[in-house]
C-alpha distance (Angstrom), angle and dihedral (degrees) to the residues before:
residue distance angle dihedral
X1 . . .
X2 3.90 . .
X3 3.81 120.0 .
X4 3.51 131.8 -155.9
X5 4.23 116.9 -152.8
X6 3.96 118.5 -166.9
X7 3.46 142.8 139.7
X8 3.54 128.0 -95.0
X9 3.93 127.3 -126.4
X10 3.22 91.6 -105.8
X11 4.18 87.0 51.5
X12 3.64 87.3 46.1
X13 3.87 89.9 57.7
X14 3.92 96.9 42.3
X15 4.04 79.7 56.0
X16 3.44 99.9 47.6
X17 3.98 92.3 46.8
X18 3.68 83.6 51.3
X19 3.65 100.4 57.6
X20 4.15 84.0 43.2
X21 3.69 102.7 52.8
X22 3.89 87.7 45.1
X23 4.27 89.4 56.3
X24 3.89 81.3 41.5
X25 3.98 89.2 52.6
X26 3.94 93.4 38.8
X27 4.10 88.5 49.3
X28 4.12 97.0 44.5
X29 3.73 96.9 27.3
X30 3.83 88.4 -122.9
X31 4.21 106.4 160.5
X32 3.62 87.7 -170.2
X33 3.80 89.9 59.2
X34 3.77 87.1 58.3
X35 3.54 101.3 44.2
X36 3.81 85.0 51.5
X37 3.83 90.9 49.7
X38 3.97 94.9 45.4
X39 4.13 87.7 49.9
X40 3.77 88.4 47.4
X41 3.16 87.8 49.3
X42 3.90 98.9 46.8
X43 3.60 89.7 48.7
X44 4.54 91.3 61.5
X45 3.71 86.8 42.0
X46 3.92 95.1 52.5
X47 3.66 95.1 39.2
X48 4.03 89.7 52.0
X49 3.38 85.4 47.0
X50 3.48 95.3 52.2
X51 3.72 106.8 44.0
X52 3.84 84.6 45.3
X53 4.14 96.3 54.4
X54 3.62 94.8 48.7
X55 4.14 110.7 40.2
X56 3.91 108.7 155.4
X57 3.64 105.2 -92.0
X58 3.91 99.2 -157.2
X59 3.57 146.0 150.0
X60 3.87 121.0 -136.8
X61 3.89 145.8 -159.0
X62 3.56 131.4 -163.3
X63 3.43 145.2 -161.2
X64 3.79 138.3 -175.1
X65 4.39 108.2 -155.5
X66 3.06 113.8 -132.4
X67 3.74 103.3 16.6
X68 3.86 86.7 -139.1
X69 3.60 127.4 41.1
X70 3.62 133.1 -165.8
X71 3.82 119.9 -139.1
X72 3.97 103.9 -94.6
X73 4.13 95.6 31.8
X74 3.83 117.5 102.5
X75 3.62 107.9 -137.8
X76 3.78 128.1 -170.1
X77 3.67 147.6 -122.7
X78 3.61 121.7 -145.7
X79 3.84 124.3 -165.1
X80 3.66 135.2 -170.4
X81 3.69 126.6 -167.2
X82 4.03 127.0 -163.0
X83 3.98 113.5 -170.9
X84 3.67 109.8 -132.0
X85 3.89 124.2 -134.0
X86 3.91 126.1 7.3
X87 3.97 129.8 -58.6
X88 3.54 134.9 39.4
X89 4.04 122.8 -39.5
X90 3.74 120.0 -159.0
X91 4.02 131.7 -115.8
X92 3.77 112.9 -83.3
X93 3.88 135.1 167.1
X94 3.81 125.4 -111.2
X95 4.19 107.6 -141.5
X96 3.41 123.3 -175.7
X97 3.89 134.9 -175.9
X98 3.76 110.1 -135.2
X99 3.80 110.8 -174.7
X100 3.55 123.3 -37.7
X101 4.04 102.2 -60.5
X102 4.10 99.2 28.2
X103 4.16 122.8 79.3
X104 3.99 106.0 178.2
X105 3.98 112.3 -151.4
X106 3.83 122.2 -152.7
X107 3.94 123.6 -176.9
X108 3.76 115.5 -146.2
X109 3.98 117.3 -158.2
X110 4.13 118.1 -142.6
X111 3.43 113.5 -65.2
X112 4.18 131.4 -160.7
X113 3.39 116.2 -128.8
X114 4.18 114.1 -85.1
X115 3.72 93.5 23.7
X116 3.64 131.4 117.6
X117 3.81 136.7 -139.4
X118 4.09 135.9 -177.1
X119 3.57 126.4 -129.7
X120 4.14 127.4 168.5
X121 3.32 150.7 150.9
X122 3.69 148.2 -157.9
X123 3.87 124.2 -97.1
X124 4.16 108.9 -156.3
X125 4.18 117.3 -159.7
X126 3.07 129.7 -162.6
X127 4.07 101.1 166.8
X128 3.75 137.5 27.1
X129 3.56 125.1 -104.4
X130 3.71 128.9 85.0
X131 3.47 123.9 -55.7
X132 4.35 124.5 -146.3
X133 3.48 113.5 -141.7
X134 3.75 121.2 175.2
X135 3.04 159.5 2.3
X136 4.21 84.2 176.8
X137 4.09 106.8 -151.3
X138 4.23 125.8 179.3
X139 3.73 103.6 -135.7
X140 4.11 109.7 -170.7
X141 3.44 122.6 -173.7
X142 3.88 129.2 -154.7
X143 3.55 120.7 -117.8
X144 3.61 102.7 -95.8
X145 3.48 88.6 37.9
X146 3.72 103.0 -126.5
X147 4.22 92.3 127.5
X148 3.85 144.3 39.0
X149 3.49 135.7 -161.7
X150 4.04 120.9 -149.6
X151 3.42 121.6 -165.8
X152 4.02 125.0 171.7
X153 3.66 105.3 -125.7
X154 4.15 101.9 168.1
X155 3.82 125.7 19.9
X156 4.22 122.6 -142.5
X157 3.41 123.1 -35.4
X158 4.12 124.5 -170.4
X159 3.65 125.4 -154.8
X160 3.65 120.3 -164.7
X161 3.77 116.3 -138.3
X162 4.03 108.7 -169.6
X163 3.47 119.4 -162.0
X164 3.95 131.4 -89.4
X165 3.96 111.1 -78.3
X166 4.11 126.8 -153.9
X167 3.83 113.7 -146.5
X168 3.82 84.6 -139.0
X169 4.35 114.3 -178.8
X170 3.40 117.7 -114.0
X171 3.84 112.0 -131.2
X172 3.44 127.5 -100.9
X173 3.85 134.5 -137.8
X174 3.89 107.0 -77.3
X175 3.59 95.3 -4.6
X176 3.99 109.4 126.4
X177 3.88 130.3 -39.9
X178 3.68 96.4 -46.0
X179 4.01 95.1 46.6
X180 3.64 93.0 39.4
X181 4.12 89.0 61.4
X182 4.26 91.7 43.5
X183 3.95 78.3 50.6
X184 3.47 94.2 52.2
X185 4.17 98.2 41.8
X186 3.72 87.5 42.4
X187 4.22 91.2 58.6
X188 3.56 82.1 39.5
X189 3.83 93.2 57.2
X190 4.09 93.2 51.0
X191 3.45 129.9 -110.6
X192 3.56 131.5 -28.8
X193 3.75 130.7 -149.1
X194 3.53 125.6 -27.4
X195 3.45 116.8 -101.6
X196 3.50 111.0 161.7
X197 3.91 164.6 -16.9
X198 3.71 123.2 -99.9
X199 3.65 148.5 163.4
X200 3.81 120.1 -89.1
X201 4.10 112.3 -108.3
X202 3.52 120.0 -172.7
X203 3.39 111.1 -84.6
X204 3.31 97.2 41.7
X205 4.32 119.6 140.5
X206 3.92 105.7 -105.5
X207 3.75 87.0 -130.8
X208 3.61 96.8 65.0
X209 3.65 91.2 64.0
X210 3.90 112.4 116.3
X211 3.92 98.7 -143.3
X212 3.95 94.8 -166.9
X213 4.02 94.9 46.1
X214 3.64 82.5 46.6
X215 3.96 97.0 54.2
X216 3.90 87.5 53.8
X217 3.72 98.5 53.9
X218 3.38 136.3 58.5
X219 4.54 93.6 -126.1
X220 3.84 118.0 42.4
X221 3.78 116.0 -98.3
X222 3.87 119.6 -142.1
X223 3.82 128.8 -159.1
X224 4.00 118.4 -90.9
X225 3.79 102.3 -150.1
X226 3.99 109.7 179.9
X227 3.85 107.7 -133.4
X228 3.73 109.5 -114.7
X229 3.92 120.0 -105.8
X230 3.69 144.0 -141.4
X231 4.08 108.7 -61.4
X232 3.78 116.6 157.1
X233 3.71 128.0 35.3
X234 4.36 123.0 -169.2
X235 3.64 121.2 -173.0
X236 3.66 117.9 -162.5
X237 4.06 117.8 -170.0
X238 4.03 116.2 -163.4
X239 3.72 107.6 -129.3
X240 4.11 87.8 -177.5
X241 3.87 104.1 89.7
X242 4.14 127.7 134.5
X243 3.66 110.5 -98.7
X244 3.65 116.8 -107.7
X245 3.68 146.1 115.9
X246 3.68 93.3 -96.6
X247 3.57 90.3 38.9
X248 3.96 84.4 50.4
X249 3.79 89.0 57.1
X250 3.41 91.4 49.3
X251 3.90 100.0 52.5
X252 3.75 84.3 54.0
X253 3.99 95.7 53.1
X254 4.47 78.1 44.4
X255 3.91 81.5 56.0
X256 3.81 102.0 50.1
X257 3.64 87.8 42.7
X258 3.73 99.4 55.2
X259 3.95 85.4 40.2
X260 3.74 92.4 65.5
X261 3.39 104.6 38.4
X262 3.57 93.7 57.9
X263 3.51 92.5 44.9
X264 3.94 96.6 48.9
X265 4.23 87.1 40.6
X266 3.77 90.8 55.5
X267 3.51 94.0 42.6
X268 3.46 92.9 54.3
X269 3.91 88.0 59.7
X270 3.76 93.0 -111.3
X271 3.98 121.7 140.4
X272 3.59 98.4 -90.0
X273 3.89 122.6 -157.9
X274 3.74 125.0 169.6
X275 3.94 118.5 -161.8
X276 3.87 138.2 170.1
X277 3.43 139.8 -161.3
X278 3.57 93.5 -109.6
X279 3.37 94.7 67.2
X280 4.15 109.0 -87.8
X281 3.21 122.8 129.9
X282 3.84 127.9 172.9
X283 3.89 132.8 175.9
X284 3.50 130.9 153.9
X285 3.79 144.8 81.6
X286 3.50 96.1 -48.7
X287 4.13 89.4 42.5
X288 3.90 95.1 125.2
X289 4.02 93.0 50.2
X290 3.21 100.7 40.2
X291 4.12 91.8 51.1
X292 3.76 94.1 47.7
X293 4.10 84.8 51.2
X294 3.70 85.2 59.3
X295 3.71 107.3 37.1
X296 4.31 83.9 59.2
X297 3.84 83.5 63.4
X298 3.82 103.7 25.6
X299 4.14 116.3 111.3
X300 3.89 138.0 169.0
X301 3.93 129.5 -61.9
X302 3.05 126.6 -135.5
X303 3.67 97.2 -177.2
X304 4.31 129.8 88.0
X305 3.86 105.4 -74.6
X306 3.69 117.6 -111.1
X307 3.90 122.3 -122.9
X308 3.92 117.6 -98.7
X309 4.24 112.8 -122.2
X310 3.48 108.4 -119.2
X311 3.86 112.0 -101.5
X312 3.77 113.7 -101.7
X313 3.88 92.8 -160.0
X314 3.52 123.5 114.0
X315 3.95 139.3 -132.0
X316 3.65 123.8 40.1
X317 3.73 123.6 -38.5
X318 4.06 155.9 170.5
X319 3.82 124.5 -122.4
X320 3.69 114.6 -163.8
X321 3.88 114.7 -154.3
X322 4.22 102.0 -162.3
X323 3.68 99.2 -163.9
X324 3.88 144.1 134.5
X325 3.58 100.8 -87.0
X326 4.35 132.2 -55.5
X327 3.16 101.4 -67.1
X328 3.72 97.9 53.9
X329 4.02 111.7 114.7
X330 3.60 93.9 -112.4
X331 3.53 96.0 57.4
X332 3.69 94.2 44.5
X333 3.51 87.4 57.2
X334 3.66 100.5 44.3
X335 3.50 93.2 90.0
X336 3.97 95.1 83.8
X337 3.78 79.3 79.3
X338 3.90 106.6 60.8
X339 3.74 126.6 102.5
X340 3.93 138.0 160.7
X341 3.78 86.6 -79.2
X342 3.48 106.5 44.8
X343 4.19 131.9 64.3
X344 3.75 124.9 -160.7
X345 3.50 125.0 -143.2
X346 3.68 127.6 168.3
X347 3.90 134.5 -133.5
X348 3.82 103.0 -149.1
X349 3.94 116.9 -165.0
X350 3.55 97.8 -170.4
X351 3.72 118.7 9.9
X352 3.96 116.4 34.1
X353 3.79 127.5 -172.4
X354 3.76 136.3 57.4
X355 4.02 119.7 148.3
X356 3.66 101.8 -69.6
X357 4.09 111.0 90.0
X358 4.30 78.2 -150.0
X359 3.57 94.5 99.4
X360 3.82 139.9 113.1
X361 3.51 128.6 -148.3
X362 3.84 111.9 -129.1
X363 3.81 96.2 167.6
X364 3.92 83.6 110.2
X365 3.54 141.1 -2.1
X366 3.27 94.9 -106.5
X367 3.72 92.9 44.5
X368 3.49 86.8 55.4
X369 3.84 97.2 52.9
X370 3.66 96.5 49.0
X371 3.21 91.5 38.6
X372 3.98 85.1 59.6
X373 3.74 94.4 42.2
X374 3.96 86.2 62.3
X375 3.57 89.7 48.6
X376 3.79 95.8 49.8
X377 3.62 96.1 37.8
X378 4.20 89.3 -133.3
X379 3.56 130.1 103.2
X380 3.64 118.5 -148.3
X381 4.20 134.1 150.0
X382 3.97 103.9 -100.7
X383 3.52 113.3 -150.0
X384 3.74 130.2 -168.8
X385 3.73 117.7 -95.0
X386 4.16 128.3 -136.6
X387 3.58 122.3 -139.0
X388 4.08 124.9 -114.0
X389 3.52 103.3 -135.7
X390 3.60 93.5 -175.8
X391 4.13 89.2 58.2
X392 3.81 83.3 71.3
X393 4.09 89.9 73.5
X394 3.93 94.0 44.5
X395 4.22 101.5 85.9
X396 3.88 128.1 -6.8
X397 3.64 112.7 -111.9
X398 3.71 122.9 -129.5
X399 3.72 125.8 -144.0
């Protein structure tokens, strides 16, 4: 644990007077102005001396709760301090740096030598990224307050802050615009599973007739086939936007976006896979957790976006395009990626429209909720989400 022993300003001053009442002494031939000089003196020298004899010696702990924020949550920082050696060790302050603009102070009472005491605070976000706290120094003062002693007790900690999430529902067969058109390509990819046996209505296809149920009862029985459903879900965010403030804005809105529908897709129990045009791409178990862990850190691209693999999954599926607006190159590209099975819809931030009704409307959050809702054909109060940070350790995730 290195220490650092100096005087204060105020120390600095009492010196400084010091050396100028003893000229004034030496020029007048004042003894009182020495005697005042040599105590002032005394009094920078002792207080050096004592801030410097009797630095906390201590041993520390610390924890960042949760281990994963999400941008709004206040999070804390726990610390726990054990006094080396024997005897008593004097009051100090805990101060922390915490970001660029915050400094968190934290006064610790006298403590005997091999016990422990607590301290904390609380860590507020308001935006995603990563946040520096630390390095963690005791500063103690002498009485008078003429020195300090510094000595580095923690190094540098990082918390991650992950962006804001929307538990957003995933549509349903035949349930507004959206389920409607997986109704449609569903029918459109023949029948799914069987489900059942029952009696012929007219109207009825000829080729769902079950000839040998038929023979044994007195009606004909047709084939129930249950249509199939939603199964896989892929998220794509577009790195490749112009740099700008408004363009900055809109990245983070591209963010939040991508954040929620891979949350609300994986916990729907769809095949979730997260990918960006920088080259990431996550699926898995773990999908949601591992996404959120790198939209804290993710930024904008400057360079030429790379393609997207084709999905290998199976069954039918939506492929969200979060992007500037439809005529951005990544969108113009994305269809390399359709098939029978899958439907694209994009999640513009800036620019909505083109011809297809599949589109969200990203140019808020709100926009993008309602714009959802009409989509989904279900109304419902979407709240932000927090991220497990201890579903992280559960299953590796392959990429």
């Amino acid at each position: 644990m290195s220490s650092r022993v100096a005087p204060t300003r105020q120390g600095w001053m009492v010196a400084a007077c010091a050396v100028l009442t003893a000229v004034m002494g030496r020029v007048f031939g004042v003894l009182e102005l020495y005697l005042l000089s040599a105590g002032m003196l005394g009094a920078a020298v002792l207080a050096y001396l004592s801030v410097l004899l009797r630095r906390p010696r201590v041993a520390v702990r610390r924890w960042v709760r949760p281990e994963v924020l999400t941008a709004g949550d206040v999070g804390r920082v726990d610390i726990v301090l054990r006094a080396n050696g024997a005897g008593p060790r004097p009051a100090f302050e805990l101060v922390e740096a915490v970001g660029t603009d915050r400094t968190a102070r934290m006064a610790v009472a006298p403590m005997r030598g091999g016990t422990e005491k607590s301290a904390g605070y609380r860590v507020p976000t308001d935006r995603r990224g990563v946040l520096t706290i630390g390095p963690l120094v005791a500063v103690r003062h002498d009485v008078l307050g003429l020195a300090r002693s510094v000595s580095d007790i923690a190094g540098v900690d990082e918390i991650l802050v992950a962006p804001r999430a929307f538990e957003m529902d995933m549509p349903e067969l035949g349930d507004g615009i959206l389920g409607r058109h997986l109704l449609a390509q569903s029918a459109r990819l023949g029948p799914g599973e069987f489900h059942s046996l029952r009696e012929y209505v007219p109207g009825d296809e000829p080729r769902t007739i079950h000839w040998k149920a038929s023979a044994r009862s007195d009606d004909l029985k047709v084939r129930q086939h249950s249509a199939e459903g939603l199964r896989r879900c892929t998220v794509v965010l577009d790195q490749h936007v112009p740099i700008g403030d408004d363009h900055d804005e809109s990245f983070e809105r591209a963010v939040v976006a991508a954040a929620s529908l891979v949350h609300s897709a994986d916990r729907a129990g769809l095949q979730t896979r997260f990918a960006t045009t920088s080259g990431v791409d996550l699926r898995g178990p773990t999908v949601s957790v591992q996404t959120m862990h790198h939209l804290a850190r993710v930024m904008p691209d400057t360079a030429p976006p790379r393609p997207i693999e084709r999905d290998p999954g199976e069954g039918l599926g939506l492929v969200f395009v979060v992007t500037t607006s439809f005529d951005s190159p990544t969108w113009l590209t994305m269809g390399d990626l359709r098939d029978p099975t899958l439907t694209l819809l994009g999640v513009f931030t800036e620019q909505p429209g083109g011809r297809s009704r599949l589109f969200i409307d990203a140019r808020t959050e709100q926009d993008m909720l309602d714009s959802w809702i009409d989509l989904v054909g279900r109304r419902r109060h979407h709240v932000p989400v927090s991220v497990d940070p201890l579903a992280a350790t559960k299953a590796p995730v392959a990429s």
